[in-house]
C-alpha positions in Angstrom: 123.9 185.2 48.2 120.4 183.1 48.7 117.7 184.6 50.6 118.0 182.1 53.2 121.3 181.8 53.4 123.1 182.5 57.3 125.2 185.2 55.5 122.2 187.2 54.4 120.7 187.1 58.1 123.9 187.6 60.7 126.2 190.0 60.7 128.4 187.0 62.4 128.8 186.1 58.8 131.2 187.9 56.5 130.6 188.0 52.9 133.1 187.6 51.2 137.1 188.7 51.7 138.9 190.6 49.5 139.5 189.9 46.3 135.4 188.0 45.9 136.4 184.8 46.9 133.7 183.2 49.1 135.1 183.5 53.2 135.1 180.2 54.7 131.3 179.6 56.4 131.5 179.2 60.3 130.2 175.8 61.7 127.5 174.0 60.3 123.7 175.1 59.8 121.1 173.0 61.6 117.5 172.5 60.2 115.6 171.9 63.9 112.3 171.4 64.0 109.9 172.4 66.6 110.5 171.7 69.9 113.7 170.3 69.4 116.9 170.3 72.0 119.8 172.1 70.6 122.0 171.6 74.1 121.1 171.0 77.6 122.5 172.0 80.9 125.9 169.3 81.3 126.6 169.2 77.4 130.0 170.5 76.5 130.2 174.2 75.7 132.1 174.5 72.9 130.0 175.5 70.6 127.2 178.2 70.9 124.3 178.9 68.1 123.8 181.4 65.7 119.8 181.7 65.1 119.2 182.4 61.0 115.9 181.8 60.7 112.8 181.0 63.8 112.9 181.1 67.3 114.7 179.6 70.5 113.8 179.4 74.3 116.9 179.3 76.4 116.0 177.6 80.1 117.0 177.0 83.3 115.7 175.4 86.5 115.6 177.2 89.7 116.4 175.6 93.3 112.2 175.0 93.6 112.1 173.2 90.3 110.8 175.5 88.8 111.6 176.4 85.0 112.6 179.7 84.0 113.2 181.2 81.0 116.8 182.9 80.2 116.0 183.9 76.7 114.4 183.8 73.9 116.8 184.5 70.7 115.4 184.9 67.3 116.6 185.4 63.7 120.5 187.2 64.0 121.4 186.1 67.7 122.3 183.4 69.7 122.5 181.4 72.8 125.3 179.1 74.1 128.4 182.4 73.6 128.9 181.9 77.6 129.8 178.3 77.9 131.6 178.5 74.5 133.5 181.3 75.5 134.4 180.1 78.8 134.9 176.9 77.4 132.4 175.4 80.1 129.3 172.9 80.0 125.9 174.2 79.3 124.3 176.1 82.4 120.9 176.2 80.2 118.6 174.6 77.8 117.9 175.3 74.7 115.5 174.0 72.3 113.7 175.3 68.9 110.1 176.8 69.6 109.6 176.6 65.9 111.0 175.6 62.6 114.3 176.7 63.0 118.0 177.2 61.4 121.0 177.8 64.0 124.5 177.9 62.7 126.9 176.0 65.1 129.9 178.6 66.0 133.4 178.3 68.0 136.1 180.3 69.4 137.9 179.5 66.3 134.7 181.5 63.9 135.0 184.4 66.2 138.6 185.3 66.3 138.2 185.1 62.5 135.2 187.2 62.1 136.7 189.9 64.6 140.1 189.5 63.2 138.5 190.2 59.2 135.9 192.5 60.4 137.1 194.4 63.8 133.7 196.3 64.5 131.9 192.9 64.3 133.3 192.3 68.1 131.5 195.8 69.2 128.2 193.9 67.5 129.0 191.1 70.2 130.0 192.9 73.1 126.3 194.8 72.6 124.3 191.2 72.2 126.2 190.0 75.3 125.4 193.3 77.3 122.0 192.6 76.5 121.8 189.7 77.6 123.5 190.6 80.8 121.0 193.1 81.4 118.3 190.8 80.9 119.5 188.5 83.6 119.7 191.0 86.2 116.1 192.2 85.3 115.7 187.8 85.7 117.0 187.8 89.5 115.3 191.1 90.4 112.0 189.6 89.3 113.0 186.0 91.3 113.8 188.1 94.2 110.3 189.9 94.4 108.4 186.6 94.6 106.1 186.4 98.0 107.5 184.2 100.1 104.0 183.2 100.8 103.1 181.5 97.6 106.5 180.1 97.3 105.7 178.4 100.9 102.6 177.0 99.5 103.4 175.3 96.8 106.3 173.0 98.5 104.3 172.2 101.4 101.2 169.9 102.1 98.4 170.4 103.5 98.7 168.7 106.5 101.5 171.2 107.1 99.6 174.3 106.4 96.8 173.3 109.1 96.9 174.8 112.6 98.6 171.9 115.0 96.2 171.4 117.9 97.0 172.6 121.4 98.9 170.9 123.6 96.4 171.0 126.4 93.5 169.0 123.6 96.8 166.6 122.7 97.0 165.5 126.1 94.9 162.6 127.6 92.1 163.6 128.9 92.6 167.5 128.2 90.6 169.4 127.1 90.2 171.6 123.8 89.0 174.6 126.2 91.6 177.4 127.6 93.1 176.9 131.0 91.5 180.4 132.0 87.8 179.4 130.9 87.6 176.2 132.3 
């Protein structure tokens, strides 16, 4: 087995079966370079993507346009497991930060790496978990924003200065309180 081979790196990949011959490799590896789309938000969700080697940001964008980063996987686990397994499009981005190798996986790898090694599908259930955890922590953080600077940056500044009276905004009124005058 190479040094740089997805085997060496994942545990997604068994070895060999019994008997040494070579399993059959799951999907496909991709050499991405940096900054590169792997899927966005719409694609078909098929597929998801083992990281061997470098680093990807997973992304969304919230309801103020804002972007906001789901994940950031890195050599041994993935992104796109949710819509594959679900068999949904893409609710994310995801793109290379780096020079990067992903292995393309489907439903059809897994059942045959949890089928030849069982305790492979514990290995899962933990990334997942993770990953679930994370995205609570996401939505507790998004919940804490103030209000205030979320106000200020979608409106202008027209909007953010004082309206005048309605006394001055009459013709002929005057900018001076009814009781002083």
């Amino acid at each position: 087995m190479q040094a740089g081979s997805p085997e060496r790196h994942s545990a997604l990949f068994p070895a060999r079966r019994r008997g040494g011959r070579r399993a059959r490799r799951p999907g496909r590896a991709q050499d991405l370079y940096a900054r590169q789309r792997i899927y966005k938000a719409g694609d078909p969700g098929g597929r998801a993507y083992v990281v061997v080697s470098g680093a990807v940001r997973v992304t969304t964008v919230d309801e103020d346009g804002q972007e906001v980063v789901v994940d950031q996987p890195t050599s041994g686990e993935f992104c796109g497991f949710a819509s594959m397994f679900e068999d949904t499009p893409h609710q994310t981005n995801a793109f290379a930060l780096e020079e990067t190798v992903c292995v393309e996986v489907d439903r059809h790898d897994i059942a045959v790496l949890i089928e030849r090694k069982p305790h492979a599908g514990m290995d899962l259930l933990a990334m997942l978990a993770r990953q679930f955890h994370a995205a609570q922590q996401l939505v507790c953080l998004r919940a804490m924003r103030d209000p205030n600077i979320v106000i200020e940056q979608h409106t202008t500044l027209g909007e953010r200065l004082p309206m005048p009276s309605r006394a001055s905004a009459a013709p002929g009124g005057s900018s001076v309180p009814s009781a002083w005058s």
